[in-house]
Wavefront OBJ file of the C-alpha trace (Angstrom):
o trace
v -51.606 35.959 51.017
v -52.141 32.954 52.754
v -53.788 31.576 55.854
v -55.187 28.296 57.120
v -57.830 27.799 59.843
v -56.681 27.807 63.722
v -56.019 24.680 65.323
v -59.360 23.555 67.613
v -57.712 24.985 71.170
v -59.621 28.219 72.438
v -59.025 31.687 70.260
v -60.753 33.820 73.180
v -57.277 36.344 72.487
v -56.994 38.846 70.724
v -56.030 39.303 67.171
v -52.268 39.771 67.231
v -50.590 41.974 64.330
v -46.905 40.552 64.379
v -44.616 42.501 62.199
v -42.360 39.636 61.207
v -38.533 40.160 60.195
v -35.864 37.995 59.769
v -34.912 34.660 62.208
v -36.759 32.344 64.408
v -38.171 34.862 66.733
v -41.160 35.923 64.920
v -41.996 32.090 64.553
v -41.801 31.546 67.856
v -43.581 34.854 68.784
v -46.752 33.337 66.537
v -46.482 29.701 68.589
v -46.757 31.765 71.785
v -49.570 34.030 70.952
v -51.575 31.167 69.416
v -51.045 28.970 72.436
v -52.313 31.482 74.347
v -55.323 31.642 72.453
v -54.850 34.468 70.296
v -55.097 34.403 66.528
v -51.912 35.840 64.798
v -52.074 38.295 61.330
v -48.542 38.060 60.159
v -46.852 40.596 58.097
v -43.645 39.233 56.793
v -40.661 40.987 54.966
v -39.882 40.052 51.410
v -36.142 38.778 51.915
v -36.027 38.704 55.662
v -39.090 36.368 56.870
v -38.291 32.643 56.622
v -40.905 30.850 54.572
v -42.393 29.103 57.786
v -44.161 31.488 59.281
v -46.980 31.023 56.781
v -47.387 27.882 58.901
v -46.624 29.551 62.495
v -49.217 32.352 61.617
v -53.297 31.957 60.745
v -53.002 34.313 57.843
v -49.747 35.963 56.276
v -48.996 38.575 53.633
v -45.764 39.406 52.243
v -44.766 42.866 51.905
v -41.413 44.874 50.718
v -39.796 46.745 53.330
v -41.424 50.018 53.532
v -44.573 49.482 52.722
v -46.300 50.590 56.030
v -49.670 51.876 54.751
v -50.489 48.766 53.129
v -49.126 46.459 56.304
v -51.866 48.600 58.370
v -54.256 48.448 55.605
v -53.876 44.352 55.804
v -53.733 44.629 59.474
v -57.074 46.838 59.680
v -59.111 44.315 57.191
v -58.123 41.135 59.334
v -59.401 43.120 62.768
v -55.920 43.530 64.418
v -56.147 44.511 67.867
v -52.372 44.411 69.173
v -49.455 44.622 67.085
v -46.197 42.886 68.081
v -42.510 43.549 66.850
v -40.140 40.736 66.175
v -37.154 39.351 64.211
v -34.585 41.584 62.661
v -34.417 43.604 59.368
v -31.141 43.809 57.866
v -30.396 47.443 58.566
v -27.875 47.837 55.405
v -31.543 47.114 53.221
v -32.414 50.938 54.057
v -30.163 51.889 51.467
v -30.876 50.000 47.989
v -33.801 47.976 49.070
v -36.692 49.228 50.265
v -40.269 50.317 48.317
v -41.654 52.869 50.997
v -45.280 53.562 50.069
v -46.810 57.213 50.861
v -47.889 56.516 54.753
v -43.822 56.034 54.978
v -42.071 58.223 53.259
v -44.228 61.103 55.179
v -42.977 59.681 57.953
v -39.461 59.825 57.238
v -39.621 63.273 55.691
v -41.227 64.024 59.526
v -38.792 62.523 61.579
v -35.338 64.562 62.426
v -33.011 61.592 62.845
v -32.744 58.245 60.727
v -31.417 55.442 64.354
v -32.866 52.693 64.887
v -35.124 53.724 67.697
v -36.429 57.068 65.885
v -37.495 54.923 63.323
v -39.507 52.372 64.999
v -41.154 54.864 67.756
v -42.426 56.912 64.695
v -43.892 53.891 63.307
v -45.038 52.490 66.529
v -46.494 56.468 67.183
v -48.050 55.569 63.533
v -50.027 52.404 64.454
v -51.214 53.759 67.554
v -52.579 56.672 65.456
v -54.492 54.551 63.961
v -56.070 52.395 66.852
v -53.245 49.698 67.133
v -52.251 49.084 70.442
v -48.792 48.554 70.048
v -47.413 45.575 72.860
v -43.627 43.665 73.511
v -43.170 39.971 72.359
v -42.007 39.738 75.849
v -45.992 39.886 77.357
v -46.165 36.369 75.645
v -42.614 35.268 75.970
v -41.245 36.494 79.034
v -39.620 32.647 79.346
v -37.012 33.734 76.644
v -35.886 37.214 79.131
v -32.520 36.502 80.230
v -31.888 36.024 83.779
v -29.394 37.061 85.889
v -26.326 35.816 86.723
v -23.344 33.023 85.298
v -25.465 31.051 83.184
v -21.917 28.859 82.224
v -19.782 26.426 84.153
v -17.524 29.102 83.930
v -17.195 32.391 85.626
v -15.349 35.751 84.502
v -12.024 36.064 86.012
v -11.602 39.084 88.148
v -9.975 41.180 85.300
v -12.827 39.574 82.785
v -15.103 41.644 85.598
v -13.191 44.416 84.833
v -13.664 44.693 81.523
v -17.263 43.757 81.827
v -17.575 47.310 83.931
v -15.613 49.255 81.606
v -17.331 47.113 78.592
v -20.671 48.270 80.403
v -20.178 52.019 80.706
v -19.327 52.232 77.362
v -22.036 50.192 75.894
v -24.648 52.432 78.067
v -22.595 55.750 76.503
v -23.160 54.381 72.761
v -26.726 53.252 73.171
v -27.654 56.856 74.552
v -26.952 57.851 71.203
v -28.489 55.071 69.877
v -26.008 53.997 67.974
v -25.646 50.445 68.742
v -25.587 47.701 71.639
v -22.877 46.236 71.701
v -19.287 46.739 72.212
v -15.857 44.487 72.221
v -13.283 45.283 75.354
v -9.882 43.967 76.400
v -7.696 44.764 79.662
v -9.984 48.264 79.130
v -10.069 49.048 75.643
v -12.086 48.976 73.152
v -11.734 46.954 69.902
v -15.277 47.394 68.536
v -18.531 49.106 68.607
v -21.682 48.149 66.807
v -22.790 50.146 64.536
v -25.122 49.106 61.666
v -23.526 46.036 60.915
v -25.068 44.249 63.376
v -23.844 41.996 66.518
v -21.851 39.016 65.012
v -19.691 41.430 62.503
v -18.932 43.925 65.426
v -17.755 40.461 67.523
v -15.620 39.124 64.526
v -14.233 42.707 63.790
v -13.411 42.936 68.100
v -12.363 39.801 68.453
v -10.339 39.553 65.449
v -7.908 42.167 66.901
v -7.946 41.217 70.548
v -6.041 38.012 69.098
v -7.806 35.970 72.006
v -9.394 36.983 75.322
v -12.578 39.621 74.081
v -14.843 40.417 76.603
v -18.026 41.076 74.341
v -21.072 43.319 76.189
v -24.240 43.640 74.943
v -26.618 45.906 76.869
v -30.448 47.864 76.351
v -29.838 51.279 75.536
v -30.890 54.158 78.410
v -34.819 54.749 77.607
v -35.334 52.327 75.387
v -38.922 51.142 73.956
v -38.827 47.688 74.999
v -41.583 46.563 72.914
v -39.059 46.461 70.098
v -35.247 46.621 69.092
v -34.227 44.631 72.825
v -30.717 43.206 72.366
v -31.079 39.594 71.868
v -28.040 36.324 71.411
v -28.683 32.589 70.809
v -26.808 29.771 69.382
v -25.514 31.854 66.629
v -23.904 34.057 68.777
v -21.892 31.590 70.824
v -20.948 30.094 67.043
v -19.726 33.651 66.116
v -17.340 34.286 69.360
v -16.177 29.815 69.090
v -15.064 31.070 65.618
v -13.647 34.423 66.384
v -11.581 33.700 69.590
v -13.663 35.873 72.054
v -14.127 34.793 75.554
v -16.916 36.391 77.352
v -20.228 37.129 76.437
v -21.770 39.763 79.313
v -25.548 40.832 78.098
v -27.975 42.983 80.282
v -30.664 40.776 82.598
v -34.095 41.159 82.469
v -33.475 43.507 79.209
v -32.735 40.776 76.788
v -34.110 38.337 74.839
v -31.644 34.949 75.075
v -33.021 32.217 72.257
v -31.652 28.399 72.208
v -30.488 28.827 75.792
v -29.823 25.931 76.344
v -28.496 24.905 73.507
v -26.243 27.868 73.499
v -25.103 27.800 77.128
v -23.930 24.094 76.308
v -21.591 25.061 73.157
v -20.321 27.470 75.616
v -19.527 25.204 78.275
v -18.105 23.014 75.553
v -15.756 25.697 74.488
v -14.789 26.944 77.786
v -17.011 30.269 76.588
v -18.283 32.675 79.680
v -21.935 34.075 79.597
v -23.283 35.868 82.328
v -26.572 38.339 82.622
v -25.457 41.334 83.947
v -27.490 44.104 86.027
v -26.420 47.373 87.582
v -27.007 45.491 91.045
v -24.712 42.510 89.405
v -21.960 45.058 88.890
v -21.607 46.694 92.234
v -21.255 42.722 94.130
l 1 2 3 4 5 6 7 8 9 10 11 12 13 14 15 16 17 18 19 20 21 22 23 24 25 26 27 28 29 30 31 32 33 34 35 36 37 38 39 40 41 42 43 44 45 46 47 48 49 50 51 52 53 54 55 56 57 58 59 60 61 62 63 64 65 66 67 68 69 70 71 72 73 74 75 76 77 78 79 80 81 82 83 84 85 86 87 88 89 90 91 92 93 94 95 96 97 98 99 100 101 102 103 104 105 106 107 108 109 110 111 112 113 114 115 116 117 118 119 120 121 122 123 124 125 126 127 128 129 130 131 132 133 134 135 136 137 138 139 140 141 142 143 144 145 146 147 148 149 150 151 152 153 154 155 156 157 158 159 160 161 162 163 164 165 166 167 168 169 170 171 172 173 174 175 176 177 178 179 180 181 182 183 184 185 186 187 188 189 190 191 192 193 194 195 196 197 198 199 200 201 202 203 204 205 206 207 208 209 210 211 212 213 214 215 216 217 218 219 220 221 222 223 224 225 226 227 228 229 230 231 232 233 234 235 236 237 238 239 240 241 242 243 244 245 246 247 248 249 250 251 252 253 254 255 256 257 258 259 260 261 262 263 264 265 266 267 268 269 270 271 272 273 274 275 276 277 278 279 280 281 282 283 284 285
């Protein structure tokens, strides 16, 4: 374990749990929570956590995926009030990498389905069994939310639009069954779906047989816990679709979490890439 003393600005927050995975996010989740004067417990993933958020974080223990008794165990001894989700976990890990301890496998011997989002509500359901008030990133980040609109130079052409509707239906149908996010259209049909391989695969799969011109749509699924699992891009998402050809990034406003803005709405304007934040309201204009 390790942990350093707080810098000398106010710590009148609370204690924040943050159940780190892989990526910047749960490095900039601990920068936002300490600015804002709480003191940040970090629980990071052997093999998804980068090494920095030993710095980002006041204290910091490393754990093997599944080991949820001992995360609350850690959590419980530092005085955790809250407990934040962020970063990803390589979903393919479920299957020849994980050490669950005893609080986790009886909770996947409990639970009826294996998706994403029956996983983490049963271990959000867990926490909160225990005292844990269980919160989104989002109530100390709500800058990184993405807005509404064209956020590029460029807009979608009117059959782009089309596809972004179809694109959107679809997307909504999938996530229902929690399934995936994500989905790759052209002139209304589908080349891809995500499944567990994650966002940038499902794009290079898509976009790989649209042989230029994918409209990629990435949306929240239909009841879903926003304190964890909300579709996110960044830079590395414009990277994937520069390399793979695809033309159009549509993602769900207000429901999204959009990192390296900036920077990634400028490689897109570069490459002549479209991304706009989509809404229900955005779709009937």
């Amino acid at each position: 374990m390790s942990g350093r003393p707080g810098p000398a600005e106010d710590r009148s927050g609370p204690t924040v749990g943050l159940v780190a995975g892989g990526g910047q996010f749960p490095i900039l989740c601990a920068g936002a929570v300490r600015r804002q004067g709480g003191r940040v417990v970090a629980a990071a993933h052997r093999g998804e956590t980068e090494a920095s958020i030993e710095e980002a974080a006041d204290v910091c223990r490393w754990f093997y995926l599944g080991q949820l008794g001992k995360i609350m165990g850690f959590f419980k001894k530092q005085g955790v009030e809250e407990v934040v989700f962020a970063g990803t976990i390589t979903k393919k890990r479920i299957f020849f990498d994980v050490r669950p301890d005893l609080r986790a496998i009886s909770i996947w011997r409990r639970m009826r389905s294996r998706l994403d989002d029956s996983i983490l509500r049963a271990v959000a359901s867990e926490l909160e069994a225990e005292g844990f008030r269980v919160v989104s990133a989002t109530e100390y980040m709500g800058e990184i939310v993405t807005p509404r609109g064209v956020l590029t130079r460029k807009s979608p052409s009117k059959a782009q639009w089309d596809d972004i509707r179809f694109g959107w239906r679809l997307a909504k149908e999938i996530g229902a069954l929690d399934i995936g996010q994500c989905v790759v259209v052209k002139d209304k049909a589908v080349l891809a779906v995500e499944a567990i391989e994650g966002t940038d695969e499902t794009i290079k799969r898509g976009a790989a047989l649209a042989g230029g011109g994918a409209v990629v749509v990435k949306v929240c699924k239909p009841g879903q816990d926003t304190r964890f699992d909300l579709p996110s891009l960044g830079l590395k998402t414009v990277e994937t679709m520069t390399e793979s050809g695809a033309e159009v990034l549509a993602v769900e406003a207000g429901a999204s979490l959009f990192f390296d803005m900036e920077e990634a709405v400028a490689l897109a304007d570069k490459k002549g890439i479209t991304i706009v934040g989509i809404d229900e309201k955005e779709l009937s204009d």
